[in-house]
BAVO-855984 format. One record per residue: x, y, z of N, C-alpha, C in turn; residue in three letters. Coordinates in steps of 0.2 Angstrom, whole numbers, padded with zeros to 4 digits, always signed. Layout:
residues N
XYZXYZXYZAla...
end
This chain:
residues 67
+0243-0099-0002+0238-0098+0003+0239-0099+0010Unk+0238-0093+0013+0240-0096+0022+0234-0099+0024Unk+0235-0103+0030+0234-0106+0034+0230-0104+0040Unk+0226-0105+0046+0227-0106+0051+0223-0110+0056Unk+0225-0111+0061+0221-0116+0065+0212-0116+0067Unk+0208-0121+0067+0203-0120+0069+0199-0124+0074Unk+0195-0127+0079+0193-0130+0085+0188-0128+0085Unk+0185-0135+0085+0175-0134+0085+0175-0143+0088Unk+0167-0143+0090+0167-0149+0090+0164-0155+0087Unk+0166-0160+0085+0163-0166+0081+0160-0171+0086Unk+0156-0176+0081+0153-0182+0087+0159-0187+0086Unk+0161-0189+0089+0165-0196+0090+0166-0200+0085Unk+0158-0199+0083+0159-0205+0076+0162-0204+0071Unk+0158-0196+0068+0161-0194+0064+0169-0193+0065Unk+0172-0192+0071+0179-0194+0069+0182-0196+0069Unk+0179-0202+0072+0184-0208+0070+0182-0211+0064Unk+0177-0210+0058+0176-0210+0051+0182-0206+0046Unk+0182-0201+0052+0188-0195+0046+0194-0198+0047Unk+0195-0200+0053+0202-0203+0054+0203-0209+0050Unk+0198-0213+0050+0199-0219+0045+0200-0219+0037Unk+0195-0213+0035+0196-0211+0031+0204-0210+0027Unk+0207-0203+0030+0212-0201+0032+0218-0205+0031Unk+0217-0213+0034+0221-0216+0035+0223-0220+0031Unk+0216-0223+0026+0216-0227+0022+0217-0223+0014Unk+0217-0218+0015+0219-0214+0008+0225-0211+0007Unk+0230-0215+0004+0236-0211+0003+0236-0205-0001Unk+0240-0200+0005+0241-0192+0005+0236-0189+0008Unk+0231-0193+0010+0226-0188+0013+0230-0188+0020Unk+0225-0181+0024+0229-0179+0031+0220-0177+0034Unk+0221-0177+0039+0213-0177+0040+0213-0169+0040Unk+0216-0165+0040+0217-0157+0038+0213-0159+0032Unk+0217-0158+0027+0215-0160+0019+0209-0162+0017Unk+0206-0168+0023+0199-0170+0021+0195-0165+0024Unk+0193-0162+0031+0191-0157+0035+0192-0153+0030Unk+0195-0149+0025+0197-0143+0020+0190-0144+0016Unk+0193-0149+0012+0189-0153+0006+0183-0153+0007Unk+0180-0156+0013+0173-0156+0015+0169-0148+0015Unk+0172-0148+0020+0171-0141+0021+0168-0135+0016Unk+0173-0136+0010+0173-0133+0006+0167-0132+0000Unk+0165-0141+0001+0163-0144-0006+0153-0141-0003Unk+0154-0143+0007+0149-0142+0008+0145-0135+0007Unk+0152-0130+0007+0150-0123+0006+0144-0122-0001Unk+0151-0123-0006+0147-0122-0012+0141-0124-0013Unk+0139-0131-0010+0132-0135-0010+0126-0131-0008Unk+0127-0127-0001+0123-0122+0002+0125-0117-0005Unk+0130-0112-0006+0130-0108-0010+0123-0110-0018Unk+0125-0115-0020+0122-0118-0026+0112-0117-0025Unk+0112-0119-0018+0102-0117-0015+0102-0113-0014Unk+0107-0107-0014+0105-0100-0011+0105-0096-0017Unk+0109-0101-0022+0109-0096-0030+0113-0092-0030Unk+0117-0090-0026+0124-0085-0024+0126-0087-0018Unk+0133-0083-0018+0138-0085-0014+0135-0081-0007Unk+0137-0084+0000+0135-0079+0006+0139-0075+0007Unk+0137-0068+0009+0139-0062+0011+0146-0061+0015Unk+0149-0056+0014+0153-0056+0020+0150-0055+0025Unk+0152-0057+0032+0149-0057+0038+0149-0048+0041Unk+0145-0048+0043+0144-0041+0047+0149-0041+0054Unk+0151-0046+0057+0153-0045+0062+0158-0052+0064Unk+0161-0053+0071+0163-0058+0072+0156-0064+0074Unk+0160-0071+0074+0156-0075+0076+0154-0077+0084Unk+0149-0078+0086+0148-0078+0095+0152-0084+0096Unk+0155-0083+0103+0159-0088+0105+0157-0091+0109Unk+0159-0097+0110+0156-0101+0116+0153-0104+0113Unk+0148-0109+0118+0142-0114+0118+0136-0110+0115Unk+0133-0112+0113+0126-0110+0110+0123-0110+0115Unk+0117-0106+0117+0114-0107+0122+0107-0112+0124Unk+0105-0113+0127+0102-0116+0127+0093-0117+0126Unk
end
């Protein structure tokens, strides 16, 4: 399966929970955990939604959210 990079932003805290995380678990890589999570929280939202979400119709808006 390929890869590629992603960049968004977290609160502080949580990252430095992920890094600890990360650190204190042999094998894990904070990639791996960020993956894991991610994933585990998709399917959770999938599970309330009773199916899987859609493909998207378009790309995602970039930048800052407005205000």
């Amino acid at each position: 399966m390929s890869k590629t990079r992603i960049t968004f932003y977290m609160s502080m805290d949580t990252i430095e929970k992920a890094k600890n995380a990360a650190y204190w678990t042999p094998g894990m890589t904070l990639s791996s955990l960020a993956e894991s999570a991610l994933a585990q929280h998709i399917e959770e939202l999938e599970v309330q939604r009773s199916e899987p979400f859609p493909r998207r119709e378009g790309e995602l808006a970039k930048g800052r959210p407005a205000k």
